[in-house]
DSSP file (Angstrom, degrees, kcal/mol; ACC not computed):
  #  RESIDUE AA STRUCTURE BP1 BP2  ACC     N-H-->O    O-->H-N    N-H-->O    O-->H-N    TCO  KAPPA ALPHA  PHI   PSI    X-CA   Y-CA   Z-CA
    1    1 A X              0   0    0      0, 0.0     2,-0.7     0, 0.0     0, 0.0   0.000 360.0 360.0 360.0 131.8  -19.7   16.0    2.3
    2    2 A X        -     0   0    0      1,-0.0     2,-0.2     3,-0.0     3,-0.0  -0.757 360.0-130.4 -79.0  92.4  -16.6   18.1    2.6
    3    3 A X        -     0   0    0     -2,-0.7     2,-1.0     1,-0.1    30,-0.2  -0.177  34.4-113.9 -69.2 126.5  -13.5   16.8    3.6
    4    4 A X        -     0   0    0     28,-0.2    30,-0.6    -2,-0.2     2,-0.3  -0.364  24.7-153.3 -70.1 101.6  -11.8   19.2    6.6
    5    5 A X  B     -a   34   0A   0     -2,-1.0     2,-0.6    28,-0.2    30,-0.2  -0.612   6.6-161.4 -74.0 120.2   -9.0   20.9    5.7
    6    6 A X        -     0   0    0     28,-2.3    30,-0.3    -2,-0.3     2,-0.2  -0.906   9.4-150.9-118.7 115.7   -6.5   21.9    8.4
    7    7 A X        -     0   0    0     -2,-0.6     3,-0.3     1,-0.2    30,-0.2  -0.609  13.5-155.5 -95.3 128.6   -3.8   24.7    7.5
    8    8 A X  S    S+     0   0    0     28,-1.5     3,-0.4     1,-0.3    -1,-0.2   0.029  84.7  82.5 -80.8   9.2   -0.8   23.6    9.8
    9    9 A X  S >  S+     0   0    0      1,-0.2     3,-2.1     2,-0.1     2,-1.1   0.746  86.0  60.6 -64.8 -24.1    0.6   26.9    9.9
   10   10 A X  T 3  S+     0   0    0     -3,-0.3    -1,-0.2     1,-0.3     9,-0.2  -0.142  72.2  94.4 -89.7  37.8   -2.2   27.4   12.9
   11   11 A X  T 3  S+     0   0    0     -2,-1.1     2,-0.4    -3,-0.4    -1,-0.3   0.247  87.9  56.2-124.9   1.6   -0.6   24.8   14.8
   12   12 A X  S <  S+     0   0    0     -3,-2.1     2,-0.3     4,-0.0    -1,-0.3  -0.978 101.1   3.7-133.0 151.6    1.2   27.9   16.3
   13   13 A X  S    S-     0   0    0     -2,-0.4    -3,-0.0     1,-0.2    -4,-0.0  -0.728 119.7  -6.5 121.6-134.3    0.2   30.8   17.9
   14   14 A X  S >  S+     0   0    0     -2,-0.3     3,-0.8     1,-0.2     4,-0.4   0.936 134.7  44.6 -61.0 -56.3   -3.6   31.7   18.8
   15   15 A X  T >> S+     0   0    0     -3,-0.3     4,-1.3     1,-0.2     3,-0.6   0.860  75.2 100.8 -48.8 -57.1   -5.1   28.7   17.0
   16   16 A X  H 3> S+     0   0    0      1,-0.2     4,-3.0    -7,-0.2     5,-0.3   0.595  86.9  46.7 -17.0 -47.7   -3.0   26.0   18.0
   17   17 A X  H X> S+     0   0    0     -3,-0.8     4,-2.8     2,-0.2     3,-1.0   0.983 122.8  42.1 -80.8 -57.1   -5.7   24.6   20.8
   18   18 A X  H <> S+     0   0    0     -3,-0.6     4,-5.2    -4,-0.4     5,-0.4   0.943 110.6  51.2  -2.9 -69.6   -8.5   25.0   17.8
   19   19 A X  H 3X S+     0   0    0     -4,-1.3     4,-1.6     2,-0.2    -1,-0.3   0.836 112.2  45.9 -66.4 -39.0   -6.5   23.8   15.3
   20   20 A X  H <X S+     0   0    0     -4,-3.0     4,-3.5    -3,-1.0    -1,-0.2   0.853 106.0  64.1 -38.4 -59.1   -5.7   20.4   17.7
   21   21 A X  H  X S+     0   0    0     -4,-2.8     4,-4.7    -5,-0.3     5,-0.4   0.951 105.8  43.9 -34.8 -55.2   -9.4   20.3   18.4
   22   22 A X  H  X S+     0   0    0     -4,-5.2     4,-3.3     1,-0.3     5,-0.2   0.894 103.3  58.9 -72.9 -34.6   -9.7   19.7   14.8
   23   23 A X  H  X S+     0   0    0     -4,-1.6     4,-2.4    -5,-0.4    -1,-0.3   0.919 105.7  52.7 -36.5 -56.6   -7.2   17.3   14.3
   24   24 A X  H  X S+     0   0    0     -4,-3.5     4,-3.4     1,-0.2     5,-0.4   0.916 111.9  45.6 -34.4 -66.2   -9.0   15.1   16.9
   25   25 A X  H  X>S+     0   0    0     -4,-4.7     4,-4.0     1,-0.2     5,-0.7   0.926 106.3  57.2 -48.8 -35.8  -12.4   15.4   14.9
   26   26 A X  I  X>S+     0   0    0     -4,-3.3     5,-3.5    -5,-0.4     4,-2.1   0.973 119.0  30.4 -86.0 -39.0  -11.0   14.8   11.9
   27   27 A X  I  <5S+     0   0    0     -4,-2.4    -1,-0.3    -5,-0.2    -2,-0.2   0.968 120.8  45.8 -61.0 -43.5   -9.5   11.3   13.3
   28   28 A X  I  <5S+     0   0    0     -4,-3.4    -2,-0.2     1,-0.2    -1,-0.2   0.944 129.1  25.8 -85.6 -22.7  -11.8   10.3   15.6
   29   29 A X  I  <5S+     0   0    0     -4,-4.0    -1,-0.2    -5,-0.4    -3,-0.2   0.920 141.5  12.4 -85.0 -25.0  -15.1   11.1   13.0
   30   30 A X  I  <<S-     0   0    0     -4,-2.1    -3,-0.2    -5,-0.7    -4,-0.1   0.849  78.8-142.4-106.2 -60.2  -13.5   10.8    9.5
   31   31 A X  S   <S+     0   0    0     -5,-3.5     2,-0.2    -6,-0.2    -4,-0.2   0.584  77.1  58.6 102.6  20.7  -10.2    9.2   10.1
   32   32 A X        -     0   0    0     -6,-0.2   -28,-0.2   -28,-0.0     2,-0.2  -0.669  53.3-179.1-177.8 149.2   -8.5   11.7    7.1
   33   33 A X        -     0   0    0     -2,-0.2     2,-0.3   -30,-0.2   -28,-0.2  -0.575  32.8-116.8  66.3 156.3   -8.1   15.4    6.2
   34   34 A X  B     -a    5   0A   0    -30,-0.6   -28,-2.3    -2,-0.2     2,-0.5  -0.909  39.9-145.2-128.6 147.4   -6.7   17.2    3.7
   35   35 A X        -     0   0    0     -2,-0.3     3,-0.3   -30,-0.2     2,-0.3  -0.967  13.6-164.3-137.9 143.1   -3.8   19.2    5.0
   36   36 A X        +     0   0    0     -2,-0.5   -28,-1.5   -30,-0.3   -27,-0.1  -0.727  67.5  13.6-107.9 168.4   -2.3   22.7    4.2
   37   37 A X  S    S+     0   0    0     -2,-0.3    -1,-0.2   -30,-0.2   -30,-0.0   0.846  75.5 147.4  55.8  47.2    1.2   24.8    4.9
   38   38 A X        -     0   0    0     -3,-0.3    -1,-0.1     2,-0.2     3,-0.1   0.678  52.7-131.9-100.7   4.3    2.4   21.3    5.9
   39   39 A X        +     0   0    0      1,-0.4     2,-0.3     0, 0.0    -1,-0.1   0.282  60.5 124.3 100.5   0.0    6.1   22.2    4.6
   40   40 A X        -     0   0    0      1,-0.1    -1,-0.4     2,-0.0     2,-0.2  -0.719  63.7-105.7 -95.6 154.7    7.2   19.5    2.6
   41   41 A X    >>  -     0   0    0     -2,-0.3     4,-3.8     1,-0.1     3,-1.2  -0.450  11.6-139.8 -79.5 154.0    8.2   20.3   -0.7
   42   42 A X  H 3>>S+     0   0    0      1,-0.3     4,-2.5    -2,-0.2     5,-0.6   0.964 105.6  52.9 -72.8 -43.7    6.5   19.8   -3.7
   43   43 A X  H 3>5S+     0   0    0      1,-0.2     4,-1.0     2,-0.2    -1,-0.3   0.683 109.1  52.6 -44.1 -28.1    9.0   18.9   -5.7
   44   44 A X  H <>5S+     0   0    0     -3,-1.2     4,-2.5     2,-0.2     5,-0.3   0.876 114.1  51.4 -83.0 -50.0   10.0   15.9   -2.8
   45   45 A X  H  X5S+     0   0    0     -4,-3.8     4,-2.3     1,-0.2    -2,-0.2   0.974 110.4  42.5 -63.0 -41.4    6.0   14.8   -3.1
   46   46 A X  H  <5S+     0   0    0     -4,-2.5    -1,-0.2    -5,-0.3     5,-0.2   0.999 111.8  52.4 -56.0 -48.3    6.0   14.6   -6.5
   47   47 A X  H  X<S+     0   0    0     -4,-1.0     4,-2.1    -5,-0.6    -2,-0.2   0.946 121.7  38.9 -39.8 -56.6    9.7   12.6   -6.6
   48   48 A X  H  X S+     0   0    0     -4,-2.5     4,-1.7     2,-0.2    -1,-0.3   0.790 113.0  53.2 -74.0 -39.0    7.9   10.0   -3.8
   49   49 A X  H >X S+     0   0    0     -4,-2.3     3,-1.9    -5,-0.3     4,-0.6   0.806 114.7  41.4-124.6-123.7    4.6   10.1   -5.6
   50   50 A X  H >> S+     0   0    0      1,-0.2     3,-3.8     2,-0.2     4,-1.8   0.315 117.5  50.2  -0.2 -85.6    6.6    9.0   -9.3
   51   51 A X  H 3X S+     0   0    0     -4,-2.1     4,-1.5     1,-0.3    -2,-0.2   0.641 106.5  49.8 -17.9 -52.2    8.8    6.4   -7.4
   52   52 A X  H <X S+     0   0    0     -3,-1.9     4,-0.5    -4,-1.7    -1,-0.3   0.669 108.2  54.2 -77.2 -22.7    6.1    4.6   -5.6
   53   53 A X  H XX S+     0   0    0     -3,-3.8     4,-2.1    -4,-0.6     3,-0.9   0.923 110.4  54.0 -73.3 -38.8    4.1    4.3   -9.0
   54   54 A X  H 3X S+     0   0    0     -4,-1.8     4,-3.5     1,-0.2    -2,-0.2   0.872 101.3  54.3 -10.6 -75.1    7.3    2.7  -10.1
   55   55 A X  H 3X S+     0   0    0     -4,-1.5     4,-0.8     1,-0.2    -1,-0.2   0.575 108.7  47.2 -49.0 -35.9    7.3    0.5   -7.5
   56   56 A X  H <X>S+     0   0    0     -3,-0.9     5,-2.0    -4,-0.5     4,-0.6   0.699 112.1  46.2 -87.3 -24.0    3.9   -0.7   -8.4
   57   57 A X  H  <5S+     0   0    0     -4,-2.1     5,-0.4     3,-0.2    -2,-0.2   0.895 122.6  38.9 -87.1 -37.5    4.3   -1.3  -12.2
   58   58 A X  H  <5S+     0   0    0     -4,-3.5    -2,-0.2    -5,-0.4    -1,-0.2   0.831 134.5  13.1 -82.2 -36.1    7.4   -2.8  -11.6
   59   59 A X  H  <5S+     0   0    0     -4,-0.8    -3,-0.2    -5,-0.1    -2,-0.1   0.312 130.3  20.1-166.2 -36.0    6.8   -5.0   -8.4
   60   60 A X  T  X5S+     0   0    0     -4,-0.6     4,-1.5     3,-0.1    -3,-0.2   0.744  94.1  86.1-147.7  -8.0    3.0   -5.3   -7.4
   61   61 A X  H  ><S+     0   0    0     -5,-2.0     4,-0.5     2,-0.2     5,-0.3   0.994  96.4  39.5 -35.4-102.7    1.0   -4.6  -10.3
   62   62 A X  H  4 S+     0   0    0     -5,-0.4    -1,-0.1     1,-0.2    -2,-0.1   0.621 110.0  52.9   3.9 -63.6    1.1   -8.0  -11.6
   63   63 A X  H >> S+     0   0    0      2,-0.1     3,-2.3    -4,-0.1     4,-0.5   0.876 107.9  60.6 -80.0 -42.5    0.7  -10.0   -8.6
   64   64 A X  H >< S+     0   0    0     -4,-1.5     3,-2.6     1,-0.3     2,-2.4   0.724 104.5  45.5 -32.0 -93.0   -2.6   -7.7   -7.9
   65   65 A X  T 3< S+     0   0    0     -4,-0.5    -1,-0.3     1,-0.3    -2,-0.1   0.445 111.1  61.5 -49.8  12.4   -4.3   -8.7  -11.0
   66   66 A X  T <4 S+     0   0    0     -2,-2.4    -1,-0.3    -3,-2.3    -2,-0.2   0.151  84.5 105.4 -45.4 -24.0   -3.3  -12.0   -9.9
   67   67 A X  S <X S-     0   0    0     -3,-2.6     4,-4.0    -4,-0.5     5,-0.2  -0.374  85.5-117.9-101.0 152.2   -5.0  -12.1   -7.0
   68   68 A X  H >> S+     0   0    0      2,-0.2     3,-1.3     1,-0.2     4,-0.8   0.980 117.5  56.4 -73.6 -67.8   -8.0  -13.8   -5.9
   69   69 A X  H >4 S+     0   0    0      1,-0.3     3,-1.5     2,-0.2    -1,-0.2   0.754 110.3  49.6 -21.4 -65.1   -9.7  -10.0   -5.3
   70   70 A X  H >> S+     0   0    0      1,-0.4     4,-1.1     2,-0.2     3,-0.7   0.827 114.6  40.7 -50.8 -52.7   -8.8   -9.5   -8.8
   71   71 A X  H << S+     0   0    0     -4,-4.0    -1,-0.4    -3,-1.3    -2,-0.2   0.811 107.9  56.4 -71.8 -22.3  -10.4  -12.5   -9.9
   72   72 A X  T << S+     0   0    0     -3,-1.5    -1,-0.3    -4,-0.8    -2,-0.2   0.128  92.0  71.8-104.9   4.4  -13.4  -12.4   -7.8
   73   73 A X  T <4 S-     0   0    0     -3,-0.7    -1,-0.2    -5,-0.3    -2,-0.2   0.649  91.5-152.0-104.4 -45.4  -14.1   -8.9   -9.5
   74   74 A X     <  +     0   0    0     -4,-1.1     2,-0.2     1,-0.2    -3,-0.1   0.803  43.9 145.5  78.2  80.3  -14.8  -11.4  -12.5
   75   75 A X        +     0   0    0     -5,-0.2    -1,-0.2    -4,-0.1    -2,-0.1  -0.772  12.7 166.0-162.8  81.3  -13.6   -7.9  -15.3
   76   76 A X        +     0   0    0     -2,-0.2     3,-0.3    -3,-0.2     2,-0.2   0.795  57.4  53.3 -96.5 -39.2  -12.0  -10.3  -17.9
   77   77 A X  S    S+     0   0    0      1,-0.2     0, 0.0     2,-0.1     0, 0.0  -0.455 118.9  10.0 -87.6 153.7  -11.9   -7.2  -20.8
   78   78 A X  S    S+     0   0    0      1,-0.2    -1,-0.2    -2,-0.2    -2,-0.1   0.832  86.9 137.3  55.0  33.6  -10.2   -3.5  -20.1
   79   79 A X        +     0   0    0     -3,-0.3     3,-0.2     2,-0.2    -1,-0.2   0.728  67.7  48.7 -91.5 -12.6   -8.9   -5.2  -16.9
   80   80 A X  S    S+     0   0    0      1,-0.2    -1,-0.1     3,-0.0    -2,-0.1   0.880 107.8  63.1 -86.8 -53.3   -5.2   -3.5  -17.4
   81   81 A X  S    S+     0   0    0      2,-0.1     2,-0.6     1,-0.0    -2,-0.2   0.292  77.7 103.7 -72.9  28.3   -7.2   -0.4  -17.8
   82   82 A X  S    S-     0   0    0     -3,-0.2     2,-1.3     1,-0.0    -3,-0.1  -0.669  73.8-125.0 -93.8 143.6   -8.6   -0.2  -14.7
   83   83 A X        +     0   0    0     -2,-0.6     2,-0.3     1,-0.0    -2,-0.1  -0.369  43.6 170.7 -82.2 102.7   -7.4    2.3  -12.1
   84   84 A X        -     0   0    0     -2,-1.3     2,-0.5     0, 0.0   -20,-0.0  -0.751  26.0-137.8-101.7 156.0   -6.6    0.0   -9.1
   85   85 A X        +     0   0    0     -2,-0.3     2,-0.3     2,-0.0    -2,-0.0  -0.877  18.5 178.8-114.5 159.2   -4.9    0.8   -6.0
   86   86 A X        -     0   0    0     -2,-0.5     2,-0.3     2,-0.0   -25,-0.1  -0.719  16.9-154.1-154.7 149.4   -2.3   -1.5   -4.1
   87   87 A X        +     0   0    0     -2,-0.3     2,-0.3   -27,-0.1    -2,-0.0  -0.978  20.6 176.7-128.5 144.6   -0.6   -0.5   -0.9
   88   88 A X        -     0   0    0     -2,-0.3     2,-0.7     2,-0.1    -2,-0.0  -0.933  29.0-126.8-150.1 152.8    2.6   -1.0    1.2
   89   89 A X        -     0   0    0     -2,-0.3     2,-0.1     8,-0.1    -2,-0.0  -0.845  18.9-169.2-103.7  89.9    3.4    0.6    4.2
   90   90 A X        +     0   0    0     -2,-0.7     2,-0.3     8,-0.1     6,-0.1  -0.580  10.9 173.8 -73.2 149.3    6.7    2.7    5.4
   91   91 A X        -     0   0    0     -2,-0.1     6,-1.0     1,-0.0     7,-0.4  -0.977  27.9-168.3-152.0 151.4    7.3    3.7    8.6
   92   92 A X        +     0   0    0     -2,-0.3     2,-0.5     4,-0.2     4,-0.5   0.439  52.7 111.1-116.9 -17.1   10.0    5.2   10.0
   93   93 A X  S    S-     0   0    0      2,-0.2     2,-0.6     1,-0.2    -1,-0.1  -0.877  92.5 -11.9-126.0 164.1    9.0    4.8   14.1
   94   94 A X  S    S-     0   0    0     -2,-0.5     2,-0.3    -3,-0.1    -1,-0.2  -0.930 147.5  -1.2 -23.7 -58.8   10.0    3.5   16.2
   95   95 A X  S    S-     0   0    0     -2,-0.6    -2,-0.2     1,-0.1    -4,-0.0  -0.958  73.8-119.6-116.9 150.7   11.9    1.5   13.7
   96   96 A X        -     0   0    0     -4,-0.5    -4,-0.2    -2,-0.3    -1,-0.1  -0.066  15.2-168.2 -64.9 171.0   11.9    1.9    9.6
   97   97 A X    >   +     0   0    0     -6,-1.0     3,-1.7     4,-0.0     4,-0.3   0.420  49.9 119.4-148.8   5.3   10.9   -0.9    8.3
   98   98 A X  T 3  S+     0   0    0     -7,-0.4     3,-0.1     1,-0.4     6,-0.1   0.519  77.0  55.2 -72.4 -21.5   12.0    0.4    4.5
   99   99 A X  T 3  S+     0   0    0      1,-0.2    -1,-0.4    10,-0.0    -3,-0.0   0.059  98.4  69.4 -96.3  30.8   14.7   -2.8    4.1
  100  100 A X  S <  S+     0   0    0     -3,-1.7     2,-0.5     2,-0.1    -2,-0.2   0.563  80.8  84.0 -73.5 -35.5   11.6   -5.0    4.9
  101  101 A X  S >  S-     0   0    0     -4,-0.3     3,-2.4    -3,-0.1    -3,-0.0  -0.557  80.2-137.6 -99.7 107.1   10.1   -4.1    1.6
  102  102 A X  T 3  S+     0   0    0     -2,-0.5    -2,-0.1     1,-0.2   -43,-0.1  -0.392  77.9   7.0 -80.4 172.3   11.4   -6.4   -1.2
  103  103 A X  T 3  S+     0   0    0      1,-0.2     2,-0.3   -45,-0.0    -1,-0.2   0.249  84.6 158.8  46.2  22.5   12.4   -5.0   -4.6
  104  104 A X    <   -     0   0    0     -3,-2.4    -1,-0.2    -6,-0.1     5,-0.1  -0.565  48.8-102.3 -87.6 146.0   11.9   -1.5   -3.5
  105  105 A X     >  -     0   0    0     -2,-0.3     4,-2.0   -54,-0.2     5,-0.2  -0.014  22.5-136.6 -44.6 127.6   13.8    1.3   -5.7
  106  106 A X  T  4 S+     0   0    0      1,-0.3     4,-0.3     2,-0.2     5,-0.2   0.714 107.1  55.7 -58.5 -33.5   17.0    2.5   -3.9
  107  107 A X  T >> S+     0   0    0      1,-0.2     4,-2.3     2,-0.2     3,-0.7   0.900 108.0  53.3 -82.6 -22.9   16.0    5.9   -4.9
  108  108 A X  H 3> S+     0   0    0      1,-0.2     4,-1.1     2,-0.2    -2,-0.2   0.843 104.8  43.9 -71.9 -24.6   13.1    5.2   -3.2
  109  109 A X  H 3< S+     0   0    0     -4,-2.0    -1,-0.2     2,-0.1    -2,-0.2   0.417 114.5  57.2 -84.6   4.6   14.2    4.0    0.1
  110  110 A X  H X> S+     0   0    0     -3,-0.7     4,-5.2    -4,-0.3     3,-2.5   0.774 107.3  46.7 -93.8 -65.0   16.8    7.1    0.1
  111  111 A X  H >< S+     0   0    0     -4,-2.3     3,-3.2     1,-0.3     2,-1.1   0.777 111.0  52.2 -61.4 -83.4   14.0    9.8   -0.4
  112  112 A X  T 3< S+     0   0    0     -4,-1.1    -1,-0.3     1,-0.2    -3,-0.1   0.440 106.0  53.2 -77.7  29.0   11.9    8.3    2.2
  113  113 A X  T X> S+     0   0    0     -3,-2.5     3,-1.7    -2,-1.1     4,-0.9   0.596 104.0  56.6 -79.7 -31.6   14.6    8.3    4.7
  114  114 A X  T << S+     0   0    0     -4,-5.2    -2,-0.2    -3,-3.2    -1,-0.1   0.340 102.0  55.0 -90.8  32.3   15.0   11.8    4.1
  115  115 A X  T 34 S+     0   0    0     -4,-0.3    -1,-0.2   -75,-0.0    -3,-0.1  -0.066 108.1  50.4-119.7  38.6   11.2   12.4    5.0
  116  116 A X  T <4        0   0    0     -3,-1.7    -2,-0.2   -25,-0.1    -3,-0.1   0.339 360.0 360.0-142.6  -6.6   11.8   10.8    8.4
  117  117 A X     <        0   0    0     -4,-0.9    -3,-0.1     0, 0.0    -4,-0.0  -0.009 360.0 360.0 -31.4 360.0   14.6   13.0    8.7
């Protein structure tokens, strides 16, 4: 399967009602897309993308493998070296919710105010 890529530069001009269209599918059938020309710098993604692993080694790592999931996966060896994912949510609308989120990295709650900017 192929995940649908949708270049946001087409989100003006000729395209735009296309280019919506696709948006739509991609939520209502997939519910993710991979998205191009979408403006943010790389250098910002990367900063947020470090920080937030941070944030997990430091902060949520721990209590995961801690966790009754973790245990119920019943992986007693190589259990540090598994690649798990953990989650937390920011949001910035209506209201941020980024002083909700205990022990998170200062630098981190600065860079993602300035991507809600």
């Amino acid at each position: 399967m192929e995940i649908l890529v949708i270049d946001f530069n087409d989100l003006e001009g000729e395209k735009r009602d296309k280019t919506i269209e696709l948006l739509h599918q991609a939520y209502e059938k997939w519910g993710f897309f991979q998205v191009e020309n979408h403006g943010i710098d790389k250098k910002l993604m990367e900063k947020v993308k470090q920080l937030v692993n941070s944030h997990y080694e430091d902060n949520l790592k721990e209590s995961f493998y801690e966790s009754e999931m973790a245990k119920r996966l019943n992986i007693k060896d190589n259990l540090n070296d598994t690649d798990w994912e953990n989650n937390f949510f920011i949001w910035h609308h209506p209201k941020s919710n980024v002083n909700e989120i205990t022990n998170l990295f200062e630098d981190l709650q600065l860079v993602t105010m300035n991507l809600s900017s």
